[in-house]
MIDOSE-1310 file (N, C-alpha, C; in nm, 2 decimals, decimal comma, always signed):
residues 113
xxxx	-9,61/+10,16/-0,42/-9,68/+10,29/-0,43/-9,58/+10,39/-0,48; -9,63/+10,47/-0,55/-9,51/+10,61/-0,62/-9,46/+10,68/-0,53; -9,37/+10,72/-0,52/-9,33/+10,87/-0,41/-9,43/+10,96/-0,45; -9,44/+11,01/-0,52/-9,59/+11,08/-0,53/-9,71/+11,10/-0,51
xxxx	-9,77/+10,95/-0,50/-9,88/+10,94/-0,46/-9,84/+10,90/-0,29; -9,75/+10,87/-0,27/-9,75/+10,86/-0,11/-9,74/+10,97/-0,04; -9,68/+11,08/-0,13/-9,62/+11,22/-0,04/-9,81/+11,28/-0,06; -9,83/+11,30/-0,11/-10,03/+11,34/-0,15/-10,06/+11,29/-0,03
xxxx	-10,08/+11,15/+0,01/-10,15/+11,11/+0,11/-10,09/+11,16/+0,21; -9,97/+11,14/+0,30/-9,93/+11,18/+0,37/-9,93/+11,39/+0,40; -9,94/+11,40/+0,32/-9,95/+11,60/+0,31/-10,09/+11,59/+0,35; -10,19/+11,45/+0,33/-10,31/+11,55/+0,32/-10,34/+11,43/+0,51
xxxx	-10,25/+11,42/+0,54/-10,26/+11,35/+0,70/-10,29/+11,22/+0,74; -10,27/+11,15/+0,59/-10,30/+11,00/+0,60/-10,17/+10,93/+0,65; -10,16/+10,82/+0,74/-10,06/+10,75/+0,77/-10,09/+10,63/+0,66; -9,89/+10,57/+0,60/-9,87/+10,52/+0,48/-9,81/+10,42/+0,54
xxxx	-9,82/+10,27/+0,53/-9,73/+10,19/+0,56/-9,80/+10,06/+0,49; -9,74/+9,95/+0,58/-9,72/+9,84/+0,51/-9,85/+9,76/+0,55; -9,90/+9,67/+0,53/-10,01/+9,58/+0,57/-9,95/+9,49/+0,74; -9,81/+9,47/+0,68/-9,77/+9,41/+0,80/-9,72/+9,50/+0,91
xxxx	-9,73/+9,61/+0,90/-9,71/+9,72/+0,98/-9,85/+9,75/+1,07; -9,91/+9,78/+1,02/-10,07/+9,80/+1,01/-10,12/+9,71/+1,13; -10,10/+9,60/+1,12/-10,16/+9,48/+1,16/-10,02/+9,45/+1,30; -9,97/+9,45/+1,28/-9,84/+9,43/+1,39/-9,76/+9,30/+1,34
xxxx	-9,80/+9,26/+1,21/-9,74/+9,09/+1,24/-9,61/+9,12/+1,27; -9,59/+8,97/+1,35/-9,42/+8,94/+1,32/-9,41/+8,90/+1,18; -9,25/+8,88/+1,13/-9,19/+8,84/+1,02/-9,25/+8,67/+0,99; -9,23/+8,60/+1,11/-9,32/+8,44/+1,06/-9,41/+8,49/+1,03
xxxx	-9,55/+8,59/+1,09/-9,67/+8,59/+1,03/-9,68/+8,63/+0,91; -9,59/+8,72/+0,84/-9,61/+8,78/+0,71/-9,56/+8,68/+0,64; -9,41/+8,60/+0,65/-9,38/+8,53/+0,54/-9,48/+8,43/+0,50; -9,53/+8,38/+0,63/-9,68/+8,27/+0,63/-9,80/+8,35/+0,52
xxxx	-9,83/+8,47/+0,54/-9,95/+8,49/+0,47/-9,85/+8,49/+0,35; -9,74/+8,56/+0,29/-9,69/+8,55/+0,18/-9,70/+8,39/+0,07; -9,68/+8,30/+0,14/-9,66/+8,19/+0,12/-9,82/+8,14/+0,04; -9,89/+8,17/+0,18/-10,00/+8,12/+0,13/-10,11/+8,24/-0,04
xxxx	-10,05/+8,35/-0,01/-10,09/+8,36/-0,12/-10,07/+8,33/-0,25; -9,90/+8,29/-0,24/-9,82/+8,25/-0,35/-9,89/+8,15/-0,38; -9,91/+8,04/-0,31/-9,99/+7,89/-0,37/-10,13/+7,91/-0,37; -10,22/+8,01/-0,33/-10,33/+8,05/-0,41/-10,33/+8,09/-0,55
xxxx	-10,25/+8,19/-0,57/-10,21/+8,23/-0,69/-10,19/+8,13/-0,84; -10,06/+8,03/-0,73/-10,03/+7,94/-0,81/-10,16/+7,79/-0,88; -10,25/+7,79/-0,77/-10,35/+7,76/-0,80/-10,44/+7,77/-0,88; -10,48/+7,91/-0,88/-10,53/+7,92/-1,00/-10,49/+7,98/-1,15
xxxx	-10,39/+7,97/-1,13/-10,24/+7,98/-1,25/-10,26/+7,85/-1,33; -10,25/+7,77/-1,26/-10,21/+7,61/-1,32/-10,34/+7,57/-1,35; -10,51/+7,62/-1,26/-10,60/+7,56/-1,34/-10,66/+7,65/-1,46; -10,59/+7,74/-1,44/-10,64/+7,86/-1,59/-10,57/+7,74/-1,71
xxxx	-10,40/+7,74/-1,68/-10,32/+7,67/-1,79/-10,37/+7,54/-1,84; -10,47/+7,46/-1,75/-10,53/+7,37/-1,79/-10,61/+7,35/-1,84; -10,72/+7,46/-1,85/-10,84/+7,48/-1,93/-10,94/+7,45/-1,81; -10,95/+7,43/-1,72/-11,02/+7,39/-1,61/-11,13/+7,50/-1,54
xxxx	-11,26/+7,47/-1,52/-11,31/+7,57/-1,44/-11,29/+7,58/-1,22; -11,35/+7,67/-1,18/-11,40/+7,59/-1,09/-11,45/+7,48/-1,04; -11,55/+7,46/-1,11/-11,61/+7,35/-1,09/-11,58/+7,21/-1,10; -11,50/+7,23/-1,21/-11,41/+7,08/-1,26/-11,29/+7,02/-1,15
xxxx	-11,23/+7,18/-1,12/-11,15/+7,14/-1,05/-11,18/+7,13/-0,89; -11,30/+7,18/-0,88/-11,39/+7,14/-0,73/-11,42/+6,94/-0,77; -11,49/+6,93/-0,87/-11,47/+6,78/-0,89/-11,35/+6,70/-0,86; -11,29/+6,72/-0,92/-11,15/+6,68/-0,87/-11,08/+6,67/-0,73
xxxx	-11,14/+6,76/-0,67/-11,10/+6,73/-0,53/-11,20/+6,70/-0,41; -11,33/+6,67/-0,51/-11,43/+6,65/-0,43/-11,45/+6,74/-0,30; -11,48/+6,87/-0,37/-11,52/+6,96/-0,30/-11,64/+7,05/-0,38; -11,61/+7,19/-0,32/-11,72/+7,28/-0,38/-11,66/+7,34/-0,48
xxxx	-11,71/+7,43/-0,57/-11,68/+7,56/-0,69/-11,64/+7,69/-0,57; -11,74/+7,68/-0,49/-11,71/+7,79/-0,38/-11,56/+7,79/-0,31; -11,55/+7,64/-0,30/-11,46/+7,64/-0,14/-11,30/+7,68/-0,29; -11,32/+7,63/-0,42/-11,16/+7,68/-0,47/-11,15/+7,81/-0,52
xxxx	-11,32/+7,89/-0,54/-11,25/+8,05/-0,53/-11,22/+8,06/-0,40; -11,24/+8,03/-0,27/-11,19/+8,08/-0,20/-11,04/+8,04/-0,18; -10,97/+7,88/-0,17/-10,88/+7,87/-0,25/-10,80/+7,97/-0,29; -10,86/+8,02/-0,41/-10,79/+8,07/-0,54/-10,82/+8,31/-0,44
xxxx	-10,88/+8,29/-0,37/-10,89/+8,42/-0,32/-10,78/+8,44/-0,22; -10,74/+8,34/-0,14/-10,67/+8,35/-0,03/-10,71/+8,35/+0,10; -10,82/+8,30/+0,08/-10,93/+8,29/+0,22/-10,84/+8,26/+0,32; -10,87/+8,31/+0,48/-10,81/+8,24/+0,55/-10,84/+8,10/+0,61
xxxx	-10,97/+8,10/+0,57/-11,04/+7,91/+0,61/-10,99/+7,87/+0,51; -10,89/+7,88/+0,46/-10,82/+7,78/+0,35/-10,67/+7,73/+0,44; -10,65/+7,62/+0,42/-10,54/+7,55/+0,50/-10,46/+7,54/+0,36; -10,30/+7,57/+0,48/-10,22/+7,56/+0,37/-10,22/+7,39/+0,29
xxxx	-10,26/+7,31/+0,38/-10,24/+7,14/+0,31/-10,37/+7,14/+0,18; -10,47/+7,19/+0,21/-10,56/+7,18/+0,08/-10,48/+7,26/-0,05; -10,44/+7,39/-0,01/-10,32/+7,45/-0,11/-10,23/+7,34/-0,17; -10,18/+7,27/-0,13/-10,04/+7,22/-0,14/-10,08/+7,06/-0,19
xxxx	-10,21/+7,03/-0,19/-10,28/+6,89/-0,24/-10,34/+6,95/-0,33; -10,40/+7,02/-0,33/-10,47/+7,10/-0,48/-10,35/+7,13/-0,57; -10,25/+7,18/-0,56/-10,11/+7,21/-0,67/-10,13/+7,05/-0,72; -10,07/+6,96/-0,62/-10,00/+6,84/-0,63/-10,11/+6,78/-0,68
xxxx	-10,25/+6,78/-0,69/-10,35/+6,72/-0,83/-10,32/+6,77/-0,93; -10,26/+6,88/-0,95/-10,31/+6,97/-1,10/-10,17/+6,96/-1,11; -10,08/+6,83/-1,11/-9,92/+6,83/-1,14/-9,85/+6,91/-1,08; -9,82/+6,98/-1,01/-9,75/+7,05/-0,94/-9,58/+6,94/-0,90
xxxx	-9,44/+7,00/-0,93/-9,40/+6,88/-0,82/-9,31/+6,96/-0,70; -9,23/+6,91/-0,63/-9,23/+6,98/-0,54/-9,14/+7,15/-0,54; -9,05/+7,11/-0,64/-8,98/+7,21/-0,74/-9,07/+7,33/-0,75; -9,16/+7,26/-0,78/-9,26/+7,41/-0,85/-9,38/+7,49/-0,73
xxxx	-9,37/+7,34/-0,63/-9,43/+7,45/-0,49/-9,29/+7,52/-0,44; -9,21/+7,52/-0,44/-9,09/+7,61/-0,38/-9,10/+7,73/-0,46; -9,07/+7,68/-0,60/-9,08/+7,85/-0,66/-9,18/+7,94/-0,64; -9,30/+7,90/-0,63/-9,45/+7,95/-0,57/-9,39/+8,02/-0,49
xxxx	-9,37/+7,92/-0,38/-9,34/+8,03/-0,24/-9,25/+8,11/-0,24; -9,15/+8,09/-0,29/-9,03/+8,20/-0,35/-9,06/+8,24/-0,41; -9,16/+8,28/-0,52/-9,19/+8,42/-0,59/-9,11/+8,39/-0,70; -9,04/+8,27/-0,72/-8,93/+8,31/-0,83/-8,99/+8,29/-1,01
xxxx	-8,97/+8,36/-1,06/-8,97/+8,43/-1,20/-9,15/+8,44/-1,24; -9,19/+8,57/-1,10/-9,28/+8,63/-1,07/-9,21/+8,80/-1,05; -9,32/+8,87/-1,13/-9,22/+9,02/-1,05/-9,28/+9,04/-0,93; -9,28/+9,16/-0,87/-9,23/+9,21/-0,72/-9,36/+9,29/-0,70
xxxx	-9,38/+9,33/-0,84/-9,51/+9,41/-0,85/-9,61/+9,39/-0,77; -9,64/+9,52/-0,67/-9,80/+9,46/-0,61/-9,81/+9,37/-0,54; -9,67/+9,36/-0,44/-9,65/+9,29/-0,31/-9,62/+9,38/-0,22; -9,69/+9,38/-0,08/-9,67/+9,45/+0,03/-9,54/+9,41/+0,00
x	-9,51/+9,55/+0,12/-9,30/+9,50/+0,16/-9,33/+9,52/+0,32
């Protein structure tokens, strides 16, 4: 968020902080939801790159269209193992789940801190 637009909120008596502030997590709980958004993300990254719909790629795992937007939303009734088996159908190897979760040669943009 801008210094700008935070000092506006704050002048006008809004409290400004972080999601994980907000919420109390500890640092495991945030890095955890971090994680899991990353291989959401990364999920439907790799079935855009493939030409793939929902649906196809719900075939593929013999599942629903519903259950991979949720998947692909970051639902919390999504387990990180369906994440991490859904990559590793759509070629994923393990290289490229690490960078996922490391955020690496992703920007920073439009991540809680």
């Amino acid at each position: 968020m801008k210094n700008t637009k935070r000092a506006k909120l704050e002048a006008a008596g809004w409290a400004v902080g972080s999601v994980k502030e907000f919420l109390g997590l500890s640092e495991a709980e945030s890095a955890l939801i971090d994680m899991k958004l990353a291989l959401s993300r990364s999920v439907r990254e790799r079935r855009n790159k493939q030409g793939l719909s929902q649906v196809q790629l719900a075939e593929r795992l013999q599942s629903s269209q519903s259950r991979v937007a949720k998947m692909e939303a970051g639902d919390p009734s999504v387990s990180m193992d369906l994440l991490v088996s859904s990559l590793l159908l759509l070629g994923a190897t393990s290289a490229d789940l690490a960078k996922a979760i490391s955020g690496e040669g992703r920007s920073r943009k439009g991540r809680a801190t």
